[in-house]
C-alpha positions in Angstrom: 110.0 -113.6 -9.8 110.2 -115.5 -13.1 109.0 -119.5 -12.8 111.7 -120.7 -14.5 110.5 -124.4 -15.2 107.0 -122.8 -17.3 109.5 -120.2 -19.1 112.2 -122.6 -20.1 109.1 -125.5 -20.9 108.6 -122.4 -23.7 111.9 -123.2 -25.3 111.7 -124.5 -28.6 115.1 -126.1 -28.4 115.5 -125.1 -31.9 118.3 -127.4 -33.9 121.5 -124.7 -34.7 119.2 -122.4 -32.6 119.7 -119.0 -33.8 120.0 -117.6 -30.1 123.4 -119.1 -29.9 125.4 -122.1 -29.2 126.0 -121.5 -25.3 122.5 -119.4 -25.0 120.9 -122.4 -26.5 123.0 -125.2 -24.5 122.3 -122.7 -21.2 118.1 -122.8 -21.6 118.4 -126.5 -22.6 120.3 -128.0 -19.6 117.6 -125.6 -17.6 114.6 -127.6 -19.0 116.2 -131.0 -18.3 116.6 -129.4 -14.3 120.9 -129.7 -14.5 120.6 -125.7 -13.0 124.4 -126.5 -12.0 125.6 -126.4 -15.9 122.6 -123.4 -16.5 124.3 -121.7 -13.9 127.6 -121.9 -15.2 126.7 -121.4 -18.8 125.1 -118.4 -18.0 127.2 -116.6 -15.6 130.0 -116.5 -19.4 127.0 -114.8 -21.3 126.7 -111.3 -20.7 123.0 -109.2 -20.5 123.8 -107.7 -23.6 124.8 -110.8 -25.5 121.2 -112.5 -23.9 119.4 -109.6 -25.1 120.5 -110.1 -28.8 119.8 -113.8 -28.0 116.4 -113.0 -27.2 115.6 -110.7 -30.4 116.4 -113.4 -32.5 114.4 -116.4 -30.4 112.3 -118.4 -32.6 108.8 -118.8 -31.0 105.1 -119.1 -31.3 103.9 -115.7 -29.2 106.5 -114.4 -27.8 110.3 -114.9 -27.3 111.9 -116.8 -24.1 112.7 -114.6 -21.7 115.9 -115.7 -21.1 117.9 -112.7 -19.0 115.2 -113.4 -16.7 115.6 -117.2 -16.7 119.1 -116.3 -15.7 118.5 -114.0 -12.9 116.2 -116.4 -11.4 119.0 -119.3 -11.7 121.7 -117.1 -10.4 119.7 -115.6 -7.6 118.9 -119.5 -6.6 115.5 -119.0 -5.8 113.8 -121.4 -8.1 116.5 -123.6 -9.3 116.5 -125.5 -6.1 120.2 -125.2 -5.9 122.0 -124.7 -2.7 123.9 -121.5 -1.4 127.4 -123.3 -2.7 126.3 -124.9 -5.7 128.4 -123.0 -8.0 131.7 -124.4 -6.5 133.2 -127.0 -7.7 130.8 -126.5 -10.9 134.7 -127.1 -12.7 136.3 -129.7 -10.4 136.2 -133.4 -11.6 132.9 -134.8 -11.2 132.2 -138.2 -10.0 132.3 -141.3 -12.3 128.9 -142.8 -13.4 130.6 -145.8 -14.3 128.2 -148.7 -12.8 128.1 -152.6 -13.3 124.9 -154.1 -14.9 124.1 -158.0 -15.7 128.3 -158.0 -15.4 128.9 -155.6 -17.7 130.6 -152.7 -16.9 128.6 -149.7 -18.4 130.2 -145.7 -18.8 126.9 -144.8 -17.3 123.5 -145.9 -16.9 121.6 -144.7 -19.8 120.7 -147.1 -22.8 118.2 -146.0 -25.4 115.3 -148.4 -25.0 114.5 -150.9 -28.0 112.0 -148.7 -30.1 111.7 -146.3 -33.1 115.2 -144.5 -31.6 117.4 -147.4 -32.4 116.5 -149.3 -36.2 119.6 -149.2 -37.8 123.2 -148.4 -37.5 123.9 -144.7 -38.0 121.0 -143.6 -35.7 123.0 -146.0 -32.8 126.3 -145.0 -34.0 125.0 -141.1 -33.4 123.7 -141.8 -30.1 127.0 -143.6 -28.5 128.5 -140.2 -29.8 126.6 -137.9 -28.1 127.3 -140.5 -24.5 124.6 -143.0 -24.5 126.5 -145.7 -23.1 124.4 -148.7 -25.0 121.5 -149.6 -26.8 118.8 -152.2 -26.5 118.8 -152.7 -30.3 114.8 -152.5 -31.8 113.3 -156.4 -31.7 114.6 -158.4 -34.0 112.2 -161.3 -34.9 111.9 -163.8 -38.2 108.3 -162.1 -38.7 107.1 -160.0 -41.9 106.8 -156.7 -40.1 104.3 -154.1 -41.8 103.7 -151.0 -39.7 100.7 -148.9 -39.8 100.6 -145.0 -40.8 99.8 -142.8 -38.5 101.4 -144.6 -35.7 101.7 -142.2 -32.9 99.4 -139.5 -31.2 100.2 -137.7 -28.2 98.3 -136.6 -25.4 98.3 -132.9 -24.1 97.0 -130.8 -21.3 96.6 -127.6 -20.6 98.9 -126.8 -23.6 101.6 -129.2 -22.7 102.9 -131.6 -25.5 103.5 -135.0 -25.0 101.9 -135.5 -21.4 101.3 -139.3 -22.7 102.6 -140.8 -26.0 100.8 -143.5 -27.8 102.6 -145.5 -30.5 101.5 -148.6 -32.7 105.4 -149.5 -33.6 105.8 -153.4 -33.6 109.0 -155.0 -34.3 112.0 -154.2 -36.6 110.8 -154.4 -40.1 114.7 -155.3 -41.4 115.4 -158.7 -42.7 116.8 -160.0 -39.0 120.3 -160.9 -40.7 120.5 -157.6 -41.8 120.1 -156.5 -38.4 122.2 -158.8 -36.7 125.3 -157.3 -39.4 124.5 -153.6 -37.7 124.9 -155.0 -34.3 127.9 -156.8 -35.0 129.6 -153.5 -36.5 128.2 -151.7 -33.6 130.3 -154.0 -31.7 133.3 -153.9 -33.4 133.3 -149.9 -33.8 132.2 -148.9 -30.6 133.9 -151.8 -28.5 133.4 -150.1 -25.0 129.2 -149.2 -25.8 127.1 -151.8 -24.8 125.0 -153.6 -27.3 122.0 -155.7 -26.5 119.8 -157.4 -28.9 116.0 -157.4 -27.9 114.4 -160.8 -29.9 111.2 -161.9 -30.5 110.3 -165.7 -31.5 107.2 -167.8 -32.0 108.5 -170.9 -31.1 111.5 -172.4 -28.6 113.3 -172.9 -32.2 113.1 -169.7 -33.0 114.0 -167.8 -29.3 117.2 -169.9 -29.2 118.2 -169.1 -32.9 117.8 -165.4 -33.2 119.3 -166.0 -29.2 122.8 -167.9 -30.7 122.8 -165.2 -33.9 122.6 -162.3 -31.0 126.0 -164.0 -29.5 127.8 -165.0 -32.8 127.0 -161.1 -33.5 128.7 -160.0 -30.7 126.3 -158.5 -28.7 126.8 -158.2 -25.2 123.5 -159.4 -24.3 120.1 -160.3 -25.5 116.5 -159.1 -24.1 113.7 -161.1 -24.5 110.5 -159.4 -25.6 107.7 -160.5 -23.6 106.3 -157.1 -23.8 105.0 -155.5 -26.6 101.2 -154.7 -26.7 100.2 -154.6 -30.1 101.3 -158.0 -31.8 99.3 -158.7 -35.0 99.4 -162.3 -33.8 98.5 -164.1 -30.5 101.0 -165.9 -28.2 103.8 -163.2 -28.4 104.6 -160.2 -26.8 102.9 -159.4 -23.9 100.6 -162.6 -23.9 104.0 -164.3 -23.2 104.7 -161.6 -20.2 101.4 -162.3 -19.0 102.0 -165.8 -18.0 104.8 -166.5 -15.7 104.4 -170.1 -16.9 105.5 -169.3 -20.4 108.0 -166.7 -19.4 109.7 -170.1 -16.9 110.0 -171.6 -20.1 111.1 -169.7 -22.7 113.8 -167.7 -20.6 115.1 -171.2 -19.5 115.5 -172.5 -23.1 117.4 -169.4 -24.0 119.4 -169.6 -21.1 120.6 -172.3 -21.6 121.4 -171.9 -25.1 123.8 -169.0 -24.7 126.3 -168.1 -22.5 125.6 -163.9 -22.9 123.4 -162.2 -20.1 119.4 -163.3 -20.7 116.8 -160.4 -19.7 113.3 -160.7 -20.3 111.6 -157.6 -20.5 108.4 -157.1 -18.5 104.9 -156.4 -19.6 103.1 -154.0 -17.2 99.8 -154.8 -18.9 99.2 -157.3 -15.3 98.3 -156.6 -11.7 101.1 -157.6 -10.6 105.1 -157.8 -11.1 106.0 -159.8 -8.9 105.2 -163.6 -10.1 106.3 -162.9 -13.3 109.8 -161.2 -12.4 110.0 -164.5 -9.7 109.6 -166.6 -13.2 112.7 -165.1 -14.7 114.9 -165.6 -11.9 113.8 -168.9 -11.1 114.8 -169.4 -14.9 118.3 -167.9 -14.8 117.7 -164.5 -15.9 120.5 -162.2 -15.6 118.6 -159.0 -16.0 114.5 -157.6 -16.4 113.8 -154.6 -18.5 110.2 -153.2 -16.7 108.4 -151.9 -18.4 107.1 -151.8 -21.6 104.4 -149.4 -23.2 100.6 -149.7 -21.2 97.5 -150.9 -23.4 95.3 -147.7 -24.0 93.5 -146.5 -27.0 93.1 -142.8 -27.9 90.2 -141.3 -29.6 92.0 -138.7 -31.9 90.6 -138.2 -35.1 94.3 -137.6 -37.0 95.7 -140.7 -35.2 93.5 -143.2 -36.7 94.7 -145.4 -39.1 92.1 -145.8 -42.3 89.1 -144.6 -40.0 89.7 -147.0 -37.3 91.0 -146.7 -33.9 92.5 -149.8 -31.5 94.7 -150.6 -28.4 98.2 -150.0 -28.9 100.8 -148.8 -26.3 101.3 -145.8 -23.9 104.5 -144.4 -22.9 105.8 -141.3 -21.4 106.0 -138.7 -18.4 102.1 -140.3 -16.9 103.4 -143.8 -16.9 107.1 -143.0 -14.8 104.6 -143.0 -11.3 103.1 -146.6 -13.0 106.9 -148.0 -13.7 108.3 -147.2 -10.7 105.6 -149.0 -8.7 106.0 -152.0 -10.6 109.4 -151.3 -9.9 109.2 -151.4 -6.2 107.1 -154.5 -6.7 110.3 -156.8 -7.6 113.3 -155.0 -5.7 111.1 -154.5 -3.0 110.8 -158.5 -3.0 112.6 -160.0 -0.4 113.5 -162.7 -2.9 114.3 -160.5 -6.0 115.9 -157.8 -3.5 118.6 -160.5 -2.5 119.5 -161.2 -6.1 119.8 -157.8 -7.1 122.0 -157.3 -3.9 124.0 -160.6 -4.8 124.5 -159.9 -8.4 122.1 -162.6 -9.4 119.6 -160.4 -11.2 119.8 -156.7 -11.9 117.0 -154.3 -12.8 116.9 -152.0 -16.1 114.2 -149.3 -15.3 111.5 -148.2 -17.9 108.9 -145.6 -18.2 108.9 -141.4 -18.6 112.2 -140.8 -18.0 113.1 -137.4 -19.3 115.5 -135.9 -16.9 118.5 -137.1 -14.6 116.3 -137.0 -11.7 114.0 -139.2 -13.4 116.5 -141.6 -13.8 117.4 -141.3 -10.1 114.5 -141.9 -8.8 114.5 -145.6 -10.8 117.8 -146.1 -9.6 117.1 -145.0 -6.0 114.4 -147.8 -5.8 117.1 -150.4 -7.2 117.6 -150.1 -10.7 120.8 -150.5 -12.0 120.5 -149.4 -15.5 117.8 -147.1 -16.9 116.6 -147.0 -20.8 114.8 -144.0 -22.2 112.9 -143.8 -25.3 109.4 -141.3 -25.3 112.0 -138.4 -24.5 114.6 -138.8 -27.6 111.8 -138.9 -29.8 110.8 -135.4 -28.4 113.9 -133.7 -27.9 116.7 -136.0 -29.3 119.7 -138.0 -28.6 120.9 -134.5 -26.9 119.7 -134.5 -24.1 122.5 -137.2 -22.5 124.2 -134.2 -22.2 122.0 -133.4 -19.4 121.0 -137.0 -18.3 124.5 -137.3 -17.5 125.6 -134.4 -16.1 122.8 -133.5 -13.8 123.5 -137.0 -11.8 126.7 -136.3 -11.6 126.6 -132.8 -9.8 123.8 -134.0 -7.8 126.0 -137.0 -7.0 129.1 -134.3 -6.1 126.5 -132.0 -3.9 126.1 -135.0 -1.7 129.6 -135.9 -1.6 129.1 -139.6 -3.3 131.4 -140.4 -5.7 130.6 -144.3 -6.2 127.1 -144.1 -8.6 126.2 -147.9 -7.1 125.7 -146.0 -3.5 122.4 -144.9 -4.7 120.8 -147.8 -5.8 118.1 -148.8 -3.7 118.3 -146.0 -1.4 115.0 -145.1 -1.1 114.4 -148.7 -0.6 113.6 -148.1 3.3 110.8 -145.3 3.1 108.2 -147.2 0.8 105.9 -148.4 2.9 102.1 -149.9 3.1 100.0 -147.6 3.7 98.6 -149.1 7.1 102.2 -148.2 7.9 102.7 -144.7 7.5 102.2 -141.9 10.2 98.6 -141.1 10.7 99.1 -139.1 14.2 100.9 -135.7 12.4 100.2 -133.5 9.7 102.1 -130.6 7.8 100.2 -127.7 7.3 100.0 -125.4 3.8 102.0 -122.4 4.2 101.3 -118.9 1.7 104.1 -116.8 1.0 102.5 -113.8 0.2 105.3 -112.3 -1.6 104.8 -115.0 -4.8 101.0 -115.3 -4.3 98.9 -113.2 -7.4 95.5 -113.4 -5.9 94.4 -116.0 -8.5 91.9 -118.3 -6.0 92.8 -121.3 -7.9 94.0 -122.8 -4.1 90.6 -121.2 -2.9 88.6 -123.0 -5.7 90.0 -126.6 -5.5 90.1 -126.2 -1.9 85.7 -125.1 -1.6 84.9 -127.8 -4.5 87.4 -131.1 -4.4 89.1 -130.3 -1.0 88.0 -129.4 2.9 86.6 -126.0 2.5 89.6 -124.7 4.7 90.6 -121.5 2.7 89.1 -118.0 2.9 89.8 -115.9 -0.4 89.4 -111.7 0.8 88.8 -109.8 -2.0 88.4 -106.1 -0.4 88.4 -103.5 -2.5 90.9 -102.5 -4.9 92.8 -99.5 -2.5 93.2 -102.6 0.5 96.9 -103.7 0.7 95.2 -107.3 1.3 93.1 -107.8 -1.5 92.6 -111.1 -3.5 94.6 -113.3 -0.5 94.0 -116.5 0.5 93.8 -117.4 4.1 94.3 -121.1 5.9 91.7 -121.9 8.2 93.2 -123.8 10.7 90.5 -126.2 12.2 89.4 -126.9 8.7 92.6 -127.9 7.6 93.6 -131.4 7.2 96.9 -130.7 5.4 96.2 -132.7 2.2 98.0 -130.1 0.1 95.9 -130.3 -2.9 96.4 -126.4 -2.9 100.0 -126.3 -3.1 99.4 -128.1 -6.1 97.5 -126.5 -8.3 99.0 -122.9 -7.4 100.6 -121.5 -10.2 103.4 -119.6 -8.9 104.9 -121.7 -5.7 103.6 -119.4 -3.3 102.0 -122.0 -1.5 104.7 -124.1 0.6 105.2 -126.7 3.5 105.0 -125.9 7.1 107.1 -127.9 9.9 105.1 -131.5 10.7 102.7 -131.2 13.5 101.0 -133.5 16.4 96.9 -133.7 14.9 95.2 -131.6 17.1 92.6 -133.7 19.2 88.5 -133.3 18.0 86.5 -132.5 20.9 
């Protein structure tokens, strides 16, 4: 059976991909994981019209296979969908209209104040496609001069964009000229949601570019306390570093206008917590978390006249980062009583690619999500998905209010002196998907519990090259269901620990 995530990762997603309009859309919605809209693209496209489709896929070795990406969907064995997932695939789906800092938002996904968002056609485009607002790119009164190269990614095993570096600073546009694109934003898209981020050096200068933000229009302003590769000291993230400083400078701008204030977090600290406690001891309506992680990567075509440096990191490898530092405020029993109360809401931030992504942010409290590392792979296009995976997952579980799910998941983060220590859940091989590869054998001898025997009998033995789970050796840590390549290695049903003698 066809792995349909590692044959639909192949997928170009051409632009005006030759394959076809609905071919294309079909593969597409099956790399972001909305199999509902797959599923229904696919079952219009006939095999012959997918094998034309497939002579004429653009590719690097060979073309996708795409009538079996469909048989695989259809047949619901990798998709993850249930037996009844195709009804209702045409009946109204549930609204993802949600309230954020008391602005009521279409749906939950901003673009994130970065590259994707420097001036007004490239914002205009995005509220077409469905983005529902835009933390605009940070404005400050600086002389902005960015550096060429200014990104590098970093890959494994083949796979693009595992981790994405960037050196961007701030908005190099005169900031009047930017405040003009916001306010037209404003006034042609009045339902979008527009957010200045700002940047000052001084309290003078937080409160002006605060007061042009408002006199702009906008429908809120973000303070950057974030970014990790300021030319200059005492701004950015060496503001988000100091709860003291944060206190103050959220308080002056708080007071100065009467729009929604939210700082946005650095997650270059050990912790979220005192910081996120200074903003809403300040007023803060909102907190963007987080921003890009300090790093520095050694590739020779990244380097900017010879030299290397520290700049930030942002995609897929930080999302398990973000959402911790997540947890850390709405799993604050002060912070988690403003959110609840309206006080304070929660933008999330960090690799967010797919819908369940964003649910995951959402389901540990977040209100509002922003994305940015993912349109610069694959576009503004990919909303399409964002939005309408949500919403069938939302329909398969019969909710039809989005704010039901936030903070969900709340309940079953624990410390870990608190979780169950007395079961486990043993590795189970279904023999029918297993190749005989011994990757679970390997990991298991060298970096595990030496708990797997791997038969290799001779080539006419129905049971050659299988792996078998030793049982008293076993300490169900699952690091071979891991690194199998083919799902063959599942979960069995939780068990009592058997006693040592």
């Amino acid at each position: 059976m066809l792995h349909i995530n590692e044959e639909v990762a192949r997928c170009l997603l051409c632009y005006d991909a030759p394959c076809g309009q609905d071919v294309a859309r079909a593969l597409r919605a099956a790399r972001f994981e909305n199999f509902w809209t797959a599923v229904e693209l696919f079952n219009r496209i006939s095999d012959e019209q997918l094998a034309e489709a497939e002579n004429k896929c653009i590719h690097y070795d060979r073309p996708i296979r795409i009538r079996e990406i469909k048989k695989s969907l259809t047949s619901n064995s990798d998709s993850g969908l249930t037996s009844n997932s195709e009804s209702g695939l045409n009946t109204a789906l549930p609204s993802l209209e949600l309230n954020f800092c008391d602005m009521v938002c279409e749906n939950p996904f901003f673009l994130a104040s970065s590259a994707i968002c420097t001036n007004y056609e490239m914002v205009a485009n995005a509220f077409e496609a469905g983005w529902a607002g835009v933390f605009y790119k940070t404005i400050c009164k600086q002389d902005i001069r960015e550096v060429s190269p200014r990104f590098d990614a970093l890959r494994k095993e083949g796979t693009p964009f595992v981790g994405f570096r960037n050196m961007e600073q701030l908005s190099e546009n005169p900031y009047e000229v930017d405040f003009d694109i916001l306010h037209r934003l404003k006034v042609n898209y009045p339902t979008k949601r527009v957010i200045a981020s700002i940047m000052g050096q001084t309290e003078e200068e937080w409160i002006e570019l605060a007061k042009m933000a408002q006199d702009a229009g906008c429908d809120a302003v973000e303070l950057n306390f974030s970014c990790p590769q300021m030319r200059l000291t005492g701004l950015g993230s060496d503001i988000g570093q100091n709860p003291e400083l944060i206190l103050f400078y959220t308080s002056y701008v708080k007071n100065a206008v009467s729009i929604p204030v939210i700082p946005k977090m650095t997650p270059n600290i050990m912790s979220m917590t005192s910081p996120a406690l200074a903003c809403f001891y300040a007023g803060a309506n909102g907190i963007s978390a987080i921003n890009t992680i300090k790093s520095i990567t050694m590739s020779h075509e990244a380097e900017v006249s010879e030299k290397k440096t520290i700049s930030g990191y942002s995609g897929k490898a930080v999302k398990p980062i973000a959402l911790r530092m997540i947890y850390e405020m709405t799993g604050n029993p002060i912070l988690h009583k403003a959110g609840i109360e309206k006080h304070m809401d929660i933008s999330g931030i960090g690799g967010i690619e797919t819908w369940r992504d964003a649910l995951e942010f959402i389901q540990l409290g977040c209100r509002n999500v922003q994305v940015c590392t993912a349109v610069m792979q694959y576009g503004y296009r990919i909303i399409d998905d964002l939005i309408l995976g949500l919403q069938h997952y939302m329909q398969e579980r019969g909710i039809v209010e989005l704010k039901k799910l936030v903070g969900e998941e709340l309940k079953n983060v624990v410390l870990p002196s608190d979780l169950d220590r007395e079961t486990m859940v043993f590795p189970k091989v279904d023999r029918t998907k297993c190749i005989g590869c011994g990757r679970c054998y390997v990991s298991c001898m060298d970096g595990g519990h030496q708990a797997i025997r791997f038969e290799t009998a001779d080539e006419s033995s129905e049971q050659k090259r299988k792996p078998y789970i030793i049982g008293q050796k076993c300490v169900g840590c699952h690091l071979c269901r891991l690194v199998c390549p083919t799902g063959a290695i599942g979960m069995a049903k939780r068990m009592p620990k058997q006693q040592k003698s």
